[in-house]
KETOR-907837 format. One record per residue (C-alpha): residue in three letters; residue number from 0; x, y, z. Coordinates in pm, 1 decimal, decimal comma, padded with zeros to 6 digits, always signed. Layout:
// KETOR-907837
<aa=ALA&i=NUM&px=X&py=Y&pz=Z>
...
//
This chain:
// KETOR-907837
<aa=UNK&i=0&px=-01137,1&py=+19746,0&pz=+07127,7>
<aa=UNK&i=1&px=-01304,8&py=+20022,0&pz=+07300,6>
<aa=UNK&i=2&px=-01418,3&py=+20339,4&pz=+07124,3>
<aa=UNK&i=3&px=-01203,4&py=+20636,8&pz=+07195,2>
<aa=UNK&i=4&px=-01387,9&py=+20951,2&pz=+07338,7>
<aa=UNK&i=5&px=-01497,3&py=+21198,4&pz=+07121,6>
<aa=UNK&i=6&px=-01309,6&py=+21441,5&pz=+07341,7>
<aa=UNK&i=7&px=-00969,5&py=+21332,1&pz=+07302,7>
<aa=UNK&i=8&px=-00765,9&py=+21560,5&pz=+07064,9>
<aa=UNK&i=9&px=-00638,9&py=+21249,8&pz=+06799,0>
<aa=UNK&i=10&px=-00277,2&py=+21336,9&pz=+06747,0>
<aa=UNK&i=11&px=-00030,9&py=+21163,9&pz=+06475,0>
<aa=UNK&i=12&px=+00346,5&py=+21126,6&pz=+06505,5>
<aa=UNK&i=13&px=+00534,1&py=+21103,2&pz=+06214,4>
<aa=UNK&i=14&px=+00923,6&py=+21032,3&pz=+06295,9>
<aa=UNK&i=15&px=+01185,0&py=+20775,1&pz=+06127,8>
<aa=UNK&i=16&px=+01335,0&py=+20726,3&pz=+06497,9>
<aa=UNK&i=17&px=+01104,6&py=+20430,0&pz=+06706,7>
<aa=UNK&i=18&px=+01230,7&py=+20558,7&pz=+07074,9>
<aa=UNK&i=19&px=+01134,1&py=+20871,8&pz=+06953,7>
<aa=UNK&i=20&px=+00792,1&py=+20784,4&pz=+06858,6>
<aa=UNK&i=21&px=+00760,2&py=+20603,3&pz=+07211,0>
<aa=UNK&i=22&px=+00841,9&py=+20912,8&pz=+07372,4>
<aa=UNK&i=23&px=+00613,4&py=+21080,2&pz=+07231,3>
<aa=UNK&i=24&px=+00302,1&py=+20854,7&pz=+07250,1>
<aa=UNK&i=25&px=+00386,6&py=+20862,0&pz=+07582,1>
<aa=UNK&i=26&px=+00372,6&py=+21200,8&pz=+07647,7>
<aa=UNK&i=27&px=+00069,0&py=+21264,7&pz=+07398,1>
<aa=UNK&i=28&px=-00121,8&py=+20981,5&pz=+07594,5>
<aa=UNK&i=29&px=-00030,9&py=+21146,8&pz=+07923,4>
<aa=UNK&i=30&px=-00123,3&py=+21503,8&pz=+07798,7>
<aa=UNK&i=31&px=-00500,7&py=+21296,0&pz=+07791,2>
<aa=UNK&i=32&px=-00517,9&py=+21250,0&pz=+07399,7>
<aa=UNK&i=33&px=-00528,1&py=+21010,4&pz=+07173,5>
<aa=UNK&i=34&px=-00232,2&py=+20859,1&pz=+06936,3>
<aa=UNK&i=35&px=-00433,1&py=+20792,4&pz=+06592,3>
<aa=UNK&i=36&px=-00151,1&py=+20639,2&pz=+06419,9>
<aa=UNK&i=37&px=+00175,4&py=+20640,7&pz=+06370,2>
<aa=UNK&i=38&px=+00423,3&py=+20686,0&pz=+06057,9>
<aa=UNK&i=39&px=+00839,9&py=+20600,5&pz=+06014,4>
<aa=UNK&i=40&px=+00854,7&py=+20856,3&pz=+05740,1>
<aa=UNK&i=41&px=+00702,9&py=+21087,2&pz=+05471,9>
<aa=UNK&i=42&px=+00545,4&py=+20928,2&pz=+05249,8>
<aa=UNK&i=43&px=+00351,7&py=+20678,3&pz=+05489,8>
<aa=UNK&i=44&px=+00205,8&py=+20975,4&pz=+05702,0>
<aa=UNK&i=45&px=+00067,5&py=+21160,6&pz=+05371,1>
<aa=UNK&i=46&px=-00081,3&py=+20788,1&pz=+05258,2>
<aa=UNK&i=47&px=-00193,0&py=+20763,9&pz=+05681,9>
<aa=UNK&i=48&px=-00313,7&py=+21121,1&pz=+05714,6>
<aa=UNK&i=49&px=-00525,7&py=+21084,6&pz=+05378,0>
<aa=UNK&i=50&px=-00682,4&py=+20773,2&pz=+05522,9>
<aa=UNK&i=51&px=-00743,3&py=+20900,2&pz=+05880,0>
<aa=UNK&i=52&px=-00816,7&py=+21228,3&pz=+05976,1>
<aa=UNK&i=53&px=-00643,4&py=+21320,0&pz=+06293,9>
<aa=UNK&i=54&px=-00677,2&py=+21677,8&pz=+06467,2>
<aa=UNK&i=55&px=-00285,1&py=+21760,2&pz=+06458,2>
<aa=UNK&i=56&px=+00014,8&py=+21616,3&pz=+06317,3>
<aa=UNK&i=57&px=+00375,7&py=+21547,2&pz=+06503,7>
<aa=UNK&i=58&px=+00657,4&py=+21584,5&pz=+06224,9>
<aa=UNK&i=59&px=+00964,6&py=+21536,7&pz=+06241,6>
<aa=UNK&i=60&px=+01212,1&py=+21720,0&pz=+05973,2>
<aa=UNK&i=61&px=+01466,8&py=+21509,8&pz=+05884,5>
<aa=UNK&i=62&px=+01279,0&py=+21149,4&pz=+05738,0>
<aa=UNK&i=63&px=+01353,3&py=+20948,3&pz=+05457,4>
<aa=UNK&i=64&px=+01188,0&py=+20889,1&pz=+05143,4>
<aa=UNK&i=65&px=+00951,7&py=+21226,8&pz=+05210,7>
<aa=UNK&i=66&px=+01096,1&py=+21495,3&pz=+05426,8>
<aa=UNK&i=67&px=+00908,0&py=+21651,0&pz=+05682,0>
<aa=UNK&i=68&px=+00872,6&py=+21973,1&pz=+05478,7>
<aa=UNK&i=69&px=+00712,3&py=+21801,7&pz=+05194,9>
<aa=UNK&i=70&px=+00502,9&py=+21611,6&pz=+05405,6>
<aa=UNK&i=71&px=+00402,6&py=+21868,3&pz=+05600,2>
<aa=UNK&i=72&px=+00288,5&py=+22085,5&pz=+05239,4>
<aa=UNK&i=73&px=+00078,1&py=+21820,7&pz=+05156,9>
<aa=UNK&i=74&px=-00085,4&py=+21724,2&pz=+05480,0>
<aa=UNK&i=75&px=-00155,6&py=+22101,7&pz=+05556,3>
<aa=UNK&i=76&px=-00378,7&py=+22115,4&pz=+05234,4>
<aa=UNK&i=77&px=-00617,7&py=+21888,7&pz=+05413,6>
<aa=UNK&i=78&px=-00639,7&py=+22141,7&pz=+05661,5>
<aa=UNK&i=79&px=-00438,7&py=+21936,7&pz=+05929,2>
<aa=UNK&i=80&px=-00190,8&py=+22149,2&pz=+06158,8>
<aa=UNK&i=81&px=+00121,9&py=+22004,8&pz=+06159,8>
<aa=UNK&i=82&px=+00446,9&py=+22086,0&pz=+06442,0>
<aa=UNK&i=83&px=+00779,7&py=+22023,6&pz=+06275,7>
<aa=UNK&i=84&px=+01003,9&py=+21816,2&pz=+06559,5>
<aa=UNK&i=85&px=+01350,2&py=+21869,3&pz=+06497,0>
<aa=UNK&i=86&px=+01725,2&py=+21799,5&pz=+06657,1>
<aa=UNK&i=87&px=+01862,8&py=+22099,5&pz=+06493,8>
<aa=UNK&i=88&px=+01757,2&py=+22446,6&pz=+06695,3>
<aa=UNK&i=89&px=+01829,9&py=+22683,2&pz=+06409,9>
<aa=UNK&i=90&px=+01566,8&py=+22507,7&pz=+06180,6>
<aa=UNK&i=91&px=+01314,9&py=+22684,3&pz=+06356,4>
<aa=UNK&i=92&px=+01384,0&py=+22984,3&pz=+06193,8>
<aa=UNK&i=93&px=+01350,4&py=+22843,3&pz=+05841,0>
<aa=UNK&i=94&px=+01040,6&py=+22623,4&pz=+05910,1>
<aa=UNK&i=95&px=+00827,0&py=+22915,4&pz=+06088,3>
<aa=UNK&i=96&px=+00831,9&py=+23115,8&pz=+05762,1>
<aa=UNK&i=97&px=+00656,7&py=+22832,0&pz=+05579,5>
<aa=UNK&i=98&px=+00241,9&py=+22783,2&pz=+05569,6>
<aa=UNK&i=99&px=+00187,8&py=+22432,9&pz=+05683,2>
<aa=UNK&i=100&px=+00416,4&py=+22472,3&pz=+06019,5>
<aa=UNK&i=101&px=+00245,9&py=+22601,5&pz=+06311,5>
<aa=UNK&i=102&px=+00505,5&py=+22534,1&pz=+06571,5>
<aa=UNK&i=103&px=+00849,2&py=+22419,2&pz=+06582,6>
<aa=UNK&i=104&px=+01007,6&py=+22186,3&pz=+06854,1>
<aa=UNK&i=105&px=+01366,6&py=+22119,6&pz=+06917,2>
<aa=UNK&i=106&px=+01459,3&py=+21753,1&pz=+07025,6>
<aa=UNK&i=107&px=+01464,2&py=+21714,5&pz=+07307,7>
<aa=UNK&i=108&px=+01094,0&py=+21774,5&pz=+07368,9>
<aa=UNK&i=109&px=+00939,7&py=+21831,1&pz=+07730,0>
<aa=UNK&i=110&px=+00590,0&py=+21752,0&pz=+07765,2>
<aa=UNK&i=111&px=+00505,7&py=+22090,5&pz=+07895,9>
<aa=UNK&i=112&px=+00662,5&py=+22252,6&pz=+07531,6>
<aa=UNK&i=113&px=+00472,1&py=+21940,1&pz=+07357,7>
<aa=UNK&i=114&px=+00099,2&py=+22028,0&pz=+07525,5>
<aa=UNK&i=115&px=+00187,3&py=+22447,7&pz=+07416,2>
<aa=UNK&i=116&px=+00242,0&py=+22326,5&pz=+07130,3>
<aa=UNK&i=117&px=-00038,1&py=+22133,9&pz=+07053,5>
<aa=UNK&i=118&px=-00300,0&py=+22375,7&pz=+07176,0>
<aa=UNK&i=119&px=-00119,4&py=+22620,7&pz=+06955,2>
<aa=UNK&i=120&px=-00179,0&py=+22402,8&pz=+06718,2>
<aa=UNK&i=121&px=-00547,0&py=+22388,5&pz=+06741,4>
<aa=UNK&i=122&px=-00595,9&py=+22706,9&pz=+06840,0>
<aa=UNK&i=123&px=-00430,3&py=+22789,6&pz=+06489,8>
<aa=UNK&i=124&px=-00716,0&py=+22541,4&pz=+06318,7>
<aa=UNK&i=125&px=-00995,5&py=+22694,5&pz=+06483,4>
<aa=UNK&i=126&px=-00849,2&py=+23013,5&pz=+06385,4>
<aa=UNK&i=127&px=-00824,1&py=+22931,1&pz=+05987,3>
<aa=UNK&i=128&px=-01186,6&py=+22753,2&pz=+05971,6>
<aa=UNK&i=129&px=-01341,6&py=+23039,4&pz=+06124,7>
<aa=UNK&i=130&px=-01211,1&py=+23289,0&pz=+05903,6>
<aa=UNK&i=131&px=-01009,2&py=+23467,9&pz=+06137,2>
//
């Protein structure tokens, strides 16, 4: 196994649905980054996240055992940006009011909305490190 380059922004994908997660390995691996890992629900991407620090975090909302909310809370405290992925359009307005959420997606996601999203993302990071 080769070592990935220390350019590539490591991106996780948390989402209960496996075609979805496909879909969007694919388009993170097109956008030139790297997939770190992947979770099927809450719970394993706070236990993943903890273990592996990745640069942003691809949530979906609705996931058993740990919602994507919850997750998100507890992820963000490591200082990991997280964008909520969701099928339901009018969750945007209730997940952009909360902390951890940086952007919000509606399914289906294009890969041009994915890559804004993810610079958002670490533009966001950069942002709260630096003080700004």
């Amino acid at each position: 196994m080769r070592a990935e380059s220390p350019s590539k922004v490591r991106v996780a994908i948390a989402d209960d649905d496996a075609t979805q997660r496909i879909l969007l390995q694919l388009f993170v691996e097109r956008l030139g980054h790297h997939v770190a890992w992947q979770a099927e629900n809450g719970r394993q991407a706070i236990s993943l996240c903890g273990a592996e620090r990745v640069d942003v975090v691809l949530m979906d909302l609705d996931m058993p055992e740990v919602d994507g909310l919850e997750a998100a809370d507890q992820i963000s405290e490591w200082g990991v940006p997280v964008v909520l992925i969701s099928g339901m359009p009018d969750s945007q307005y209730l997940v952009l009011e909360l902390e951890p959420i940086v952007s919000h997606l509606t399914k289906p996601v294009s890969m041009q909305t994915l890559n804004s999203a993810i610079l958002h993302a670490l533009v966001d990071s950069a942002r709260k490190r630096l003080g700004a």
